[in-house]
C-alpha positions as CSV (number, residue, x, y, z in Angstrom):
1,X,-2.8,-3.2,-36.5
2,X,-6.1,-3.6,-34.0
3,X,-9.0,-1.7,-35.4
4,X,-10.4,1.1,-33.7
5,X,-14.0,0.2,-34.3
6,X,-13.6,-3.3,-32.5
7,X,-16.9,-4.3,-31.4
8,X,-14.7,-4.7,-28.1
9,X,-16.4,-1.8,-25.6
10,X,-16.1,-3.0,-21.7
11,X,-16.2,-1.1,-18.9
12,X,-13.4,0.0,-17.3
13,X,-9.6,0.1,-17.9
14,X,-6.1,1.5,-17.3
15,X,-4.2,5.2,-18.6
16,X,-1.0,3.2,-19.5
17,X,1.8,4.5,-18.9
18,X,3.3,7.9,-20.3
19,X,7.3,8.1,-19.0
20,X,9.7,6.5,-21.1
21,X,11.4,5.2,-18.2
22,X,11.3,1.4,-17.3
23,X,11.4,0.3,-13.6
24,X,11.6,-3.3,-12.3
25,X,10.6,-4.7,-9.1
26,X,8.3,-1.7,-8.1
27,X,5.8,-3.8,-7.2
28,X,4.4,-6.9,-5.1
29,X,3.7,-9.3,-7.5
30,X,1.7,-11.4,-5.1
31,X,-1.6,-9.3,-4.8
32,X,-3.3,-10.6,-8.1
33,X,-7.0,-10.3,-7.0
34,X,-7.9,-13.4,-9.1
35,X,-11.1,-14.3,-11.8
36,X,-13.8,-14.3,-8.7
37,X,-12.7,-10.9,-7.8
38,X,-12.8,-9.4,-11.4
39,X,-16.1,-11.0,-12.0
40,X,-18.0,-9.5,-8.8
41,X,-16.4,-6.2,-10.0
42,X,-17.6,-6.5,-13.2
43,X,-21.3,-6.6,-11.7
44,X,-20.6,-3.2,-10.0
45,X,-22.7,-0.4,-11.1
46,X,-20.2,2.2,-11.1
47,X,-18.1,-0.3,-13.3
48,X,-21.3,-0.1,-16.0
49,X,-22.1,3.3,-15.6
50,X,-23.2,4.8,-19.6
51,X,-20.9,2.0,-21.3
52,X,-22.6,-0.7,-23.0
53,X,-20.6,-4.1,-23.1
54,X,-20.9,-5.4,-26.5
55,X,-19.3,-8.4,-26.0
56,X,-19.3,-10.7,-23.2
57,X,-16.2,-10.5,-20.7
58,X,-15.7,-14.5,-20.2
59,X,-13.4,-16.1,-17.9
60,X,-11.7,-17.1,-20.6
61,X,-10.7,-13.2,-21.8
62,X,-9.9,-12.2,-17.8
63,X,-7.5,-15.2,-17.4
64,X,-6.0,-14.2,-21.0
65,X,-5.9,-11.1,-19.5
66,X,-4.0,-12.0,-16.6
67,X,-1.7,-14.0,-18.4
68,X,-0.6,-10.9,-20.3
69,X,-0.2,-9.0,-17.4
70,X,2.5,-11.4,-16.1
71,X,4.4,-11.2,-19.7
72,X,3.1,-14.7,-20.9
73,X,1.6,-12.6,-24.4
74,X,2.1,-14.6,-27.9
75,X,5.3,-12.0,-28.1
76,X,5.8,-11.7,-24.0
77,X,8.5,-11.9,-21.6
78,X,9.6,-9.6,-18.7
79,X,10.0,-7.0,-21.0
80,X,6.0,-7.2,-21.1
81,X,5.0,-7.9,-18.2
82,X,2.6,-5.0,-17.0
83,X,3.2,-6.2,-13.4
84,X,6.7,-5.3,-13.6
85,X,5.9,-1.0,-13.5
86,X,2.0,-1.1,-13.2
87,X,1.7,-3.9,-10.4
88,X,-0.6,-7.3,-10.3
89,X,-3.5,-4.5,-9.1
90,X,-2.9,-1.8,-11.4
91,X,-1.8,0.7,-8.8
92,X,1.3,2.0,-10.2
93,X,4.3,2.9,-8.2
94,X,2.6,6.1,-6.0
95,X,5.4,8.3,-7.6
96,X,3.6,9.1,-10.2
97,X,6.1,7.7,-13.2
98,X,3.5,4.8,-13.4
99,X,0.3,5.7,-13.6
100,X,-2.9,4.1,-11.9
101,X,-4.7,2.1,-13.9
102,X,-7.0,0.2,-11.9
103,X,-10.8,0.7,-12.6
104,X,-10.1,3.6,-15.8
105,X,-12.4,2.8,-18.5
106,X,-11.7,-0.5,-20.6
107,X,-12.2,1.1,-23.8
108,X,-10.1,4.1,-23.1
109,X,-7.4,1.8,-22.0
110,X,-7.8,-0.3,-25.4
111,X,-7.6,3.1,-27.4
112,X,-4.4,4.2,-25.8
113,X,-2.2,0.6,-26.5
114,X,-4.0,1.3,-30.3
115,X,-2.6,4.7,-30.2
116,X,1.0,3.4,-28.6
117,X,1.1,1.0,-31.0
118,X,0.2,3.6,-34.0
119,X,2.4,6.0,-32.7
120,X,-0.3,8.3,-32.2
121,X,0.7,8.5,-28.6
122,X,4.5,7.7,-28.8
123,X,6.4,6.7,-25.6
124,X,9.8,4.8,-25.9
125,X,8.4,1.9,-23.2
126,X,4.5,1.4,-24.3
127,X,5.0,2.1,-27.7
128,X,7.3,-1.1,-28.4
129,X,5.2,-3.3,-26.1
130,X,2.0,-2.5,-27.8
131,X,3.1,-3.1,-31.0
132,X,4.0,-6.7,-30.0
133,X,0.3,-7.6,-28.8
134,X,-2.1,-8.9,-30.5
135,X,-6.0,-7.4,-30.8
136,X,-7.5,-9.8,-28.5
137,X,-4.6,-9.4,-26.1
138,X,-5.0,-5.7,-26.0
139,X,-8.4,-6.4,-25.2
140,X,-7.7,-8.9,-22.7
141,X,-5.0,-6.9,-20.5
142,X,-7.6,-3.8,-20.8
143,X,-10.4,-6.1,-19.3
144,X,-8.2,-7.6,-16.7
145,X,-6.8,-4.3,-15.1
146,X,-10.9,-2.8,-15.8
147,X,-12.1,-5.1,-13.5
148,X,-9.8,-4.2,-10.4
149,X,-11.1,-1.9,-7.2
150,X,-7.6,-1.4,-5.9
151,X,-7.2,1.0,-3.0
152,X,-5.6,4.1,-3.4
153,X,-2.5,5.0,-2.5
154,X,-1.1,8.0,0.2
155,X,-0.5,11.5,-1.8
156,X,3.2,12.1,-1.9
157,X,4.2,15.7,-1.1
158,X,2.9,18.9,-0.3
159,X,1.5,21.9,-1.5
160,X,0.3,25.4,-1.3
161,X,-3.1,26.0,0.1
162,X,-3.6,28.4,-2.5
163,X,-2.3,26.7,-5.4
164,X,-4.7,23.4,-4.5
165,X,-7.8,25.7,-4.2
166,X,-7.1,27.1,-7.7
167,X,-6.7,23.5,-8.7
168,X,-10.3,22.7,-7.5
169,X,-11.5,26.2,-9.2
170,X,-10.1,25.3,-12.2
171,X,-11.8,21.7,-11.7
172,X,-15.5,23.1,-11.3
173,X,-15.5,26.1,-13.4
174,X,-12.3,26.4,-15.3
175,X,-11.2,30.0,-16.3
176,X,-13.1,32.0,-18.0
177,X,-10.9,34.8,-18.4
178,X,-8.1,32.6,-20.1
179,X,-10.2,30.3,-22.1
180,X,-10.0,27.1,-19.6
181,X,-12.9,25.2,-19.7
182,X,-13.6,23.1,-16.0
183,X,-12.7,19.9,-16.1
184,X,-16.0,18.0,-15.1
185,X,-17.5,19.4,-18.1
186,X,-15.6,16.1,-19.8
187,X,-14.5,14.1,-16.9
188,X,-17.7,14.2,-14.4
189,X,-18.4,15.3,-11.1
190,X,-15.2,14.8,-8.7
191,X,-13.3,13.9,-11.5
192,X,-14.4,9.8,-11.4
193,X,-15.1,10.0,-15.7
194,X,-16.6,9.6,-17.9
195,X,-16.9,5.5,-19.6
196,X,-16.1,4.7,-22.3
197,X,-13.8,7.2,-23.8
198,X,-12.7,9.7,-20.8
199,X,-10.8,8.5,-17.9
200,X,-11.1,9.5,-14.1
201,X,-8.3,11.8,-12.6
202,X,-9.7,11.7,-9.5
203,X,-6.9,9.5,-7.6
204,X,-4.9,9.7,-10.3
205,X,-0.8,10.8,-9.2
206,X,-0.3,14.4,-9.9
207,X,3.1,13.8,-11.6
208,X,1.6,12.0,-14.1
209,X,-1.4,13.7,-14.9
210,X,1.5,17.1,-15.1
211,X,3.6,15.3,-17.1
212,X,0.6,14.5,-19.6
213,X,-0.7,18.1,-20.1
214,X,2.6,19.2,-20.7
215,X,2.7,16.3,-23.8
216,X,-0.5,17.9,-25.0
217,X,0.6,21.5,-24.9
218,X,3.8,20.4,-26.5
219,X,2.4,18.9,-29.3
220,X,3.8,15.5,-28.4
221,X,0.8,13.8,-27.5
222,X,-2.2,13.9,-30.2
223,X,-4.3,11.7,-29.3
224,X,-7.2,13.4,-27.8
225,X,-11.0,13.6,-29.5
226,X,-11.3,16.9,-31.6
227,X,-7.6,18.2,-30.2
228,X,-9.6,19.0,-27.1
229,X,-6.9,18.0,-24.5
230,X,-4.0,19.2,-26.8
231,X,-6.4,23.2,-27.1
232,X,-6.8,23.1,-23.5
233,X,-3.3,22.6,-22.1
234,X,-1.8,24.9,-24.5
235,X,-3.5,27.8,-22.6
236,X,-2.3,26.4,-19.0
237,X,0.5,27.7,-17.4
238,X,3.2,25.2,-15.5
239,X,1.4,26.6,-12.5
240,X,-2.1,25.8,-13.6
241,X,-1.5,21.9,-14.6
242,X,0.5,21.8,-11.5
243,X,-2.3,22.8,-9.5
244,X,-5.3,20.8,-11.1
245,X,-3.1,17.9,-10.8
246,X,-2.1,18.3,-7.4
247,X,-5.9,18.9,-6.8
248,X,-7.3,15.6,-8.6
249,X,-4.7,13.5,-6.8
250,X,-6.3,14.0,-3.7
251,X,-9.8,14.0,-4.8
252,X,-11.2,10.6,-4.0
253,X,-14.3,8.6,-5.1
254,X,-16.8,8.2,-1.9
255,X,-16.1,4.8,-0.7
256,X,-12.7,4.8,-1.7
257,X,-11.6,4.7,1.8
258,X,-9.1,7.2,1.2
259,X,-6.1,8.4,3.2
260,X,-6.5,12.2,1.9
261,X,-9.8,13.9,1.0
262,X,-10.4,17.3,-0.7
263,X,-13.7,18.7,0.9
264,X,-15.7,21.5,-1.6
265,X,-14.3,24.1,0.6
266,X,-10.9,23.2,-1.1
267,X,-9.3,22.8,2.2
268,X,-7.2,19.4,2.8
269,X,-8.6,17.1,5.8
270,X,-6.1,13.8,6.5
271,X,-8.0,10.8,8.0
């Protein structure tokens, strides 16, 4: 089992995936950035922002990386191939089922395959591919996606004015009334994270990040530092992770280049 207190801390990394559901060909395979572009991004300083890198991220570990992201792991196949649901640029599939992984904290992403793999976070997909890789390879595949500035995609679907300005109250200063702390306390201003151990939402597809805080408020997910997520959730209403999710989906970082942009006067502007 890969140890938890690896001397393995990089930058960046990916949310893995939290639906049990399995989906081939959801993806172009043929957008693989390649080592020169994962280096330059490794040299970004929003990719170092508070992490220290304890151990040097050599071509050698991004091309290992790689590898295991096409299925070509010790214990691979198509079965493992991260590609297959995540894509050759981390992007997931836009619906949400698939999380985006590109650019989430590398450590974070090495903590959830431990947890997979443990149990501690069980899913019926990335439970039984964790378990088959290796420590380096978990490392590897976390540095690989890490080092990806993949564009976002377009938000799918609509909603309420109302319920996405609560979303971006309940984002900057939680609920007071109910117990909800606001969510950049943890996961920073616009929701971009906080390296090494909390991930960005901003960008992030509001079905997943739904989907995960009703894991957490039912008890099925228990992963989280201190119970933190799991206290949190429990005291959100369907309506309330709905509309912090919807919310953080259309937050994006500046640069990003984004198709859809939440402005601090919580109305929606499309570009």
């Amino acid at each position: 089992m890969p140890r938890l207190n690896s001397p393995f801390v990089i930058t960046t990394a990916f949310a893995v995936v939290g639906i049990g559901v399995f989906a081939l060909n959801a993806q172009d395979y043929e957008t693989d950035p390649g080592i020169k572009a994962l280096e330059a991004r490794l040299e970004d300083d929003r990719v170092l922002f508070n992490v220290e890198v304890q151990r040097e991220v050599t071509d050698d570990l991004l091309e290992l990386g790689r590898l295991v992201a096409m299925g070509g792991a010790e214990a691979g196949g198509s079965g493992m191939a991260c590609i297959a649901c995540h894509g050759a640029e981390g992007m997931g599939d836009g619906s949400g089922a698939f999380p985006r992984i590109a650019g989430q904290s590398g450590w974070y992403l090495y903590k959830q395959l431990i947890d997979y793999a443990s149990g501690a976070r069980p899913n019926k997909v990335m439970s039984g591919v964790a378990q088959r890789l290796t420590e380096r390879e978990m490392e590897a595949v976390s540095a690989h996606y890490a080092a990806i500035d993949a564009p976002f995609r377009p938000v799918i679907g609509d909603i309420e004015p109302e319920l996405l300005q609560w979303g971006g109250q309940l984002g900057a200063v939680g609920s007071a009334e109910r117990g909800i702390p606001a969510c950049v306390n943890c996961h920073g201003p616009s929701g971009m994270g906080n390296p090494p151990s909390v991930p960005y939402l901003a960008g992030q597809y509001a079905n997943y990040m739904t989907h995960q805080l009703e894991l957490w408020a039912e008890g099925v997910r228990d992963n989280d530092a201190m119970n933190v997520m799991s206290s949190i959730a429990e005291k959100m209403s369907s309506e309330d992770m709905r509309a912090v999710s919807e919310y953080y989906a259309r937050v994006r970082p500046a640069g990003a280049g984004a198709e859809v942009a939440v402005n601090v006067d919580m109305t929606v502007d499309t570009e």
